[in-house]
Every structure is written in C-alpha cells, then in structure tokens.
C-alpha positions in Angstrom: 128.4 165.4 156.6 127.8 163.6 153.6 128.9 160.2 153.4 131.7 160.3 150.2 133.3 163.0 152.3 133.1 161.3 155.4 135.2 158.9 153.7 137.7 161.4 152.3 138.3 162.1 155.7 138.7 159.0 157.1 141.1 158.2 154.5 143.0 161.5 155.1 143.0 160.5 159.3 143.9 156.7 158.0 146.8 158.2 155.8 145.8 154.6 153.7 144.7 154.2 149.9 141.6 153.0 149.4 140.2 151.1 146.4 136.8 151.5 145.8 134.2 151.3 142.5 133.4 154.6 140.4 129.4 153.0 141.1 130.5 152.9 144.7 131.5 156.7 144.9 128.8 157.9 143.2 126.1 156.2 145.3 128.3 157.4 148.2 127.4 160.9 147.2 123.5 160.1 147.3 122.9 160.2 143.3 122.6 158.1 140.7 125.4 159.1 138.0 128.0 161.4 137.5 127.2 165.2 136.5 129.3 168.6 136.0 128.2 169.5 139.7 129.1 166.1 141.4 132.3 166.0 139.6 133.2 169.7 140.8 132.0 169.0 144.3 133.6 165.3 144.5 137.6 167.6 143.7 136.6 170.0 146.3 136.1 167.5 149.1 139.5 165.5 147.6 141.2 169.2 147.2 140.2 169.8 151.0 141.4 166.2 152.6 144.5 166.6 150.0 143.5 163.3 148.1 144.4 162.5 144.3 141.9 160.3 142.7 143.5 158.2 140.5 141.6 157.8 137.4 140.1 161.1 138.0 136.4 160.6 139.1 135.2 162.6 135.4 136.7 160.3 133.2 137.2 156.8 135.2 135.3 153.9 133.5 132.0 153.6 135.3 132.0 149.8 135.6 135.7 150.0 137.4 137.5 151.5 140.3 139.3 154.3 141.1 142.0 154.7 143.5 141.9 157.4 146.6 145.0 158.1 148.5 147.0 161.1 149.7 148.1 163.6 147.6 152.2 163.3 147.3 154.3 165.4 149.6 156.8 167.6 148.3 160.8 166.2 149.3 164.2 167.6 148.4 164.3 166.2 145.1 161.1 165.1 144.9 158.5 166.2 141.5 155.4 166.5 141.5 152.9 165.8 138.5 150.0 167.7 138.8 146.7 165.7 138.0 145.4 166.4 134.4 142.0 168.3 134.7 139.3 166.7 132.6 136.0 168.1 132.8 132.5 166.5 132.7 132.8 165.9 129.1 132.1 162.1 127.9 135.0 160.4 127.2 137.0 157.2 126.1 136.8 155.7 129.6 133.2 155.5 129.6 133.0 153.0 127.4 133.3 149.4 128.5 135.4 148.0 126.4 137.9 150.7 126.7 138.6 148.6 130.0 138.4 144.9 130.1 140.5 144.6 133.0 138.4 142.6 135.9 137.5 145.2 138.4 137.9 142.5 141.6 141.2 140.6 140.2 142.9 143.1 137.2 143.0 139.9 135.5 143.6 140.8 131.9 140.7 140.5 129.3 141.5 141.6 126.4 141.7 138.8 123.8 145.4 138.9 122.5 148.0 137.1 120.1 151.5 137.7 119.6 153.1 137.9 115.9 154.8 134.7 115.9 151.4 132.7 116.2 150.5 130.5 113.8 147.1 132.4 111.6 145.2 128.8 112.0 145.5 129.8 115.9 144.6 133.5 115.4 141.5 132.2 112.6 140.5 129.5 115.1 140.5 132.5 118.0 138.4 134.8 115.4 135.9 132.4 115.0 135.5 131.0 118.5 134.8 134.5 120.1 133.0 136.0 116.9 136.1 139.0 116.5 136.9 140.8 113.4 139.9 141.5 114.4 142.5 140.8 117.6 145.6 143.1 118.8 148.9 142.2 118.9 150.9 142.9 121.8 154.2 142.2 122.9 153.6 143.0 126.4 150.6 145.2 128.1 152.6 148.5 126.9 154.1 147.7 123.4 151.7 147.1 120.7 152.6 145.3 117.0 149.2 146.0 115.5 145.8 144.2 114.5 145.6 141.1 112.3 141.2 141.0 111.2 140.0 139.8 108.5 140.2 142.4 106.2 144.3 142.0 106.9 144.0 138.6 106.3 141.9 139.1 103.3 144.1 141.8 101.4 147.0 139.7 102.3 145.9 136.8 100.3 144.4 139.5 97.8 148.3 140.4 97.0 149.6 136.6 97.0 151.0 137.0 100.3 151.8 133.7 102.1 150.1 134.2 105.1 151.8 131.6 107.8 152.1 133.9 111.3 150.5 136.6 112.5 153.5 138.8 111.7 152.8 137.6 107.4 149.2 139.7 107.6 148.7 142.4 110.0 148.3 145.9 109.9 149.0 148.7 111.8 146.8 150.1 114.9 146.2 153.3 116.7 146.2 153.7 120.5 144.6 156.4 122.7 144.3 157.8 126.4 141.2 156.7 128.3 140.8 160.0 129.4 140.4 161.0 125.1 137.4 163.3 124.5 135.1 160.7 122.6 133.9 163.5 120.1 137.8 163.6 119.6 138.5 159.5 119.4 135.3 159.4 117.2 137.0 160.7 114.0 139.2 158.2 114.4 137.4 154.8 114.8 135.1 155.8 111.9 138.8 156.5 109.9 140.4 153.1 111.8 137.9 151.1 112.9 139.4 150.0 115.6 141.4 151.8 118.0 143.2 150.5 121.9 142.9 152.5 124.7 146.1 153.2 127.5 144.9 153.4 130.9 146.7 155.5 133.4 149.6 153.6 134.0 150.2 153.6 129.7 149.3 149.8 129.3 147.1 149.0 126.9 143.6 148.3 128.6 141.0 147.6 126.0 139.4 148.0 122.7 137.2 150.3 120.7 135.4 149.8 117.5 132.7 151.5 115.6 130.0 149.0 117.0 131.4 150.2 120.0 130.6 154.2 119.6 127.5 153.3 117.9 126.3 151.6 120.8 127.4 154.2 123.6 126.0 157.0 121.3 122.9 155.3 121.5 122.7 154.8 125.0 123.5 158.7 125.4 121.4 160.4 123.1 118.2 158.1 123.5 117.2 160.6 126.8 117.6 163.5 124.6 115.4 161.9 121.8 113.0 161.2 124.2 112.7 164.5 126.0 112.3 166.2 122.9 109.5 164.1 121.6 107.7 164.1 124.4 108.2 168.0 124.6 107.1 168.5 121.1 103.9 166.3 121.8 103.1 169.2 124.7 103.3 172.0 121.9 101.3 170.3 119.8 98.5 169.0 122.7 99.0 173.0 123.7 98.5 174.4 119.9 95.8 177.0 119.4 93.8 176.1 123.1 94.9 178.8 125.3 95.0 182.7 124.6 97.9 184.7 125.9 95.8 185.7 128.5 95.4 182.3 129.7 98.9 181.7 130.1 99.7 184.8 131.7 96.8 184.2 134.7 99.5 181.3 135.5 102.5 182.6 134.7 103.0 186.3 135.1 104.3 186.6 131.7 105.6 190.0 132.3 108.4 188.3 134.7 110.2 186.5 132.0 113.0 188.2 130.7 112.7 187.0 127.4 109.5 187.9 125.1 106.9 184.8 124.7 105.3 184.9 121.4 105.1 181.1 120.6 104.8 178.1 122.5 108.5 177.0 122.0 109.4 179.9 124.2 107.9 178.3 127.4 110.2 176.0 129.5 109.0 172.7 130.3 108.3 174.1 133.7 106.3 176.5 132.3 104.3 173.6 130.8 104.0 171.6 133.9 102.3 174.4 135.3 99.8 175.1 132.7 98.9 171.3 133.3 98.4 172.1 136.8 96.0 174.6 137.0 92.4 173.2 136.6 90.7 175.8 134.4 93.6 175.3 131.8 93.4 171.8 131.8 89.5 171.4 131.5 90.3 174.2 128.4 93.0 171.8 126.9 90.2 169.4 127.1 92.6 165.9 127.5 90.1 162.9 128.5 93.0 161.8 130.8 93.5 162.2 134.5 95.1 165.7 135.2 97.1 164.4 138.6 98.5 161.7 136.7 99.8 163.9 134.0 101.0 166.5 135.5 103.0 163.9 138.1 104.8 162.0 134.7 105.5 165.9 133.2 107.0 166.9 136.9 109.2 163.7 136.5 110.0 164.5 132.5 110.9 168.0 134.2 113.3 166.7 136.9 114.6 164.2 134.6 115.1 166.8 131.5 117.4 168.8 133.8 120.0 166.4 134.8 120.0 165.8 131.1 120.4 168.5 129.5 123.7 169.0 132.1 124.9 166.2 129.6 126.3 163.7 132.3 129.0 162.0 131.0 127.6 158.2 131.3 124.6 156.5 130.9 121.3 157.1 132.9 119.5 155.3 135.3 117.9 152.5 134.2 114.6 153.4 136.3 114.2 157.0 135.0 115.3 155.6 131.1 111.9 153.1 131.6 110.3 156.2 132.7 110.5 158.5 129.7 109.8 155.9 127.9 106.3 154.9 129.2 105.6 158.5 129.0 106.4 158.9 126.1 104.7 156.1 124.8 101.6 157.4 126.9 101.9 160.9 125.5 102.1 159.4 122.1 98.9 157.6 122.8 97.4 161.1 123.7 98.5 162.5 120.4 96.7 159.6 118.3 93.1 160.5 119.8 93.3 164.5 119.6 
C-alpha cells in the first residue's frame, strides 16, 4: 500500500484530524510535486476512507498545510456542503504570498494598519519593510482598502490633508485562494494589488504584479527550456538522415500520423535516433553518444511531467538539469 493511503486509513480507523504539510503529502505519495494524476489519485484514496481535505490538495498553497479529517455525517437537521471541485489548474494558492500565515504557529504575517493610524506610522512602516503599499483591515475578514504611495501621492496631488490612514486610501479587491490565476491575472495587471481569502473567508495574504511576474517565471522557464533544447535537436538532426534512416529505427509505417518533417517526431522518437550507433556516427556529433542520449532520456522524462502542466513549481534538481543541458546542447550548436 502506498504510504499517503496508508495514512488515509489510519486516519479513517483513528476517526482524528490530522494536520500535515501539502510538501508532506506529496512526498508521502513517492513524487516530487503535484500533477493532474496525483491530484485525481490523492481524491480517490480520500473518496474511499471518506476524508475531506481541507484546502483541497489541487489548489492548497504548497509551502502550507492542509487539513485531513472525516468527511461530515449526515443528522436530522444537519447540511452538508459539498467540497468545491478544482482541478489541476494553477491557481491563487500557489503563490506564496497569497498565504503569509506561519505554517507551525498561524501567526498572522501580513503587514497591516488600521485607518485611524497616523500616515507618519503607515510612511515609517512603508519605508522600513520596502512596501508600496499596505492593507487596511479592520479585522482578518473585513477589509477598508490600501493606502501606497500612489494614494498618498494623488492625495496630496488634490490638496488633500493627509493626517490618518483613513485621509488617503483607496479601495482594494479581494479574491478566493482557490481563483484560477489566468482568471486573477487580469486583475492585478488592472489593480495592482489584490488580497486573497483563505478557506475560512479571512483575508490571508497579498498579491501584486511582482508577484505573478515572478511565479510566471518560475512556471514557464521548463517550458522555455524544453523547447530550446528540442529545437537544438531539429536543427543538430537537419538534412543528416534520409527517411530511410529513420524508418530502420522507427517503423515509420506504425505512426498514425504522416512524418514528413522533423517537427513531426516526438522527443522519444529523437532519443532513439540518438541511440542507435549507425545514426549517431551519421549525425557526426564529436560528443559521447551514452552521455547524450542519457541527458535526452532525462529531457524526455522530464518533458512529460511538464507538459501535464503541474500546477506549482518543479524540482529544483530536474530545473538545474535542463538547464546544464541546455547550456551543453547550446554548446553543441556553436561548433556544428
């Protein structure tokens, strides 16, 4: 049995919630991040124990926890709210500022002010931290708005008397963690600046543009990779093997689709091209041929947990990987 459902079960026999990072539940399953077929694997073992995981396990913020505890019996007057479904899509809640709760304590992070502070306390807070801007919140649930700079700015701007917060603020948009982030995109490039509401509707954290440009970065840079180093291939490949060649390797006539180019070959197809001796002294690379065709089968492996589009960022290990070959590919290119 695998050992995330060995501990559904226990906590089924246990009848006790369990608290327990997101990190924790993935390595639990034997991989390193979160994919449509983990996800859809991880709610079948909760649907069979008849455990709710609360976040859900697709959208919960990968540096927190999740809670896992029996799903809620049905009484006389009891209601029941089924679980929203969220597929493997990134959201909100994978990016780290969305929640700035402490994961051991739930101690409160999130830099706030309320609108009766003085705006030398709020300018002095601005400065000290490096913020553009800071919420106002009356409590964890009921939000006043932002006072930044630029609020500060156009208050002045208009001859405004700026004493308290409540003199030069401006108003600010709040989403659900579990938000598509395609979806809450539109709306920080529009805002700015938007809050998240975690699970229980209390304001958790912040999101700015800096914010998507940074996890944007961090989840497109494998796919930029990839395809770099698969265009390098083509191009290594152009115009140095005959159909025939190809087809002693690949028995062309069992792919469905017609192969008339190089671009219609998977990148398995081109690991195995690699492979086979005779191609490779053909190809004529003045590079070791085991070597190569060990970092192509890793590009491979790699590529497809990729292209699956797993909604957080990828292991640190196999990121370092593309990029040396990559960079070693590229170095290939330059003397052919």
């Amino acid at each position: 049995m695998n050992k995330l459902e060995a501990l559904f079960l226990e906590i089924k026999k246990d009848k006790q919630s369990r608290k327990i990072s997101t990190a924790t539940i993935t390595q639990l399953y034997g991989v390193s991040r979160r994919g449509p077929r983990v996800i859809y694997t991880v709610n079948l073992w909760l649907e069979k124990y008849e455990l709710i995981m609360e976040p859900n396990y697709a959208s919960a913020n990968a540096y927190h926890h999740v809670q896992i505890k029996l799903r809620p019996t049905i009484g006389i007057n009891s209601e029941i709210k089924k679980p929203k479904y969220s597929e493997a899509i990134p959201r909100v809640g994978i990016i780290k500022s969305s929640d700035l709760n402490d994961s051991e304590t739930g101690e409160f992070k999130l830099v706030t002010v309320r609108k009766e502070m003085p705006i030398e306390e709020v300018v002095s807070l601005m400065l000290y931290h490096n913020f553009s801007q800071i919420p106002i919140l009356s409590s964890k649930k009921d939000v006043y708005g932002l006072v930044s700079w630029k609020s500060i700015g156009r208050a002045l701007a208009l001859g405004k008397t700026c004493k308290t917060v409540v003199d030069c603020f401006e108003p600010i948009e709040t989403i659900n963690y579990d938000e598509p982030l395609f979806k809450a995109i539109k709306i920080v490039l529009e805002k700015e600046v938007i809050l998240v509401r975690d699970i229980k509707n209390e304001i958790s954290g912040i999101v700015t543009a800096t914010d998507i440009g940074q996890q944007f970065l961090i989840l497109s840079e494998p796919f930029l990779l990839i395809e770099q180093i698969e265009n390098s291939i083509r191009i290594i490949l152009n115009d140095k093997l005959t159909y025939e060649d190809i087809n002693k390797v690949l028995d062309l006539t069992k792919i469905e689709k017609e192969i008339k180019h190089l671009s219609d070959l998977t990148f398995g197809h081109y690991v195995r091209i690699f492979e086979n001796e005779d191609l490779f002294r053909k190809i004529d690379l003045k590079i070791d041929r085991v070597l190569l065709r060990k970092m192509l089968t890793d590009v491979n492996k790699i590529r497809n947990e990729v292209m699956h589009f797993s909604p957080e960022e990828m292991n640190e290990d196999d990121l370092a990987q593309l990029r040396r070959i990559q960079r070693f590919i590229q170095q290939i290119m330059e003397n052919i």
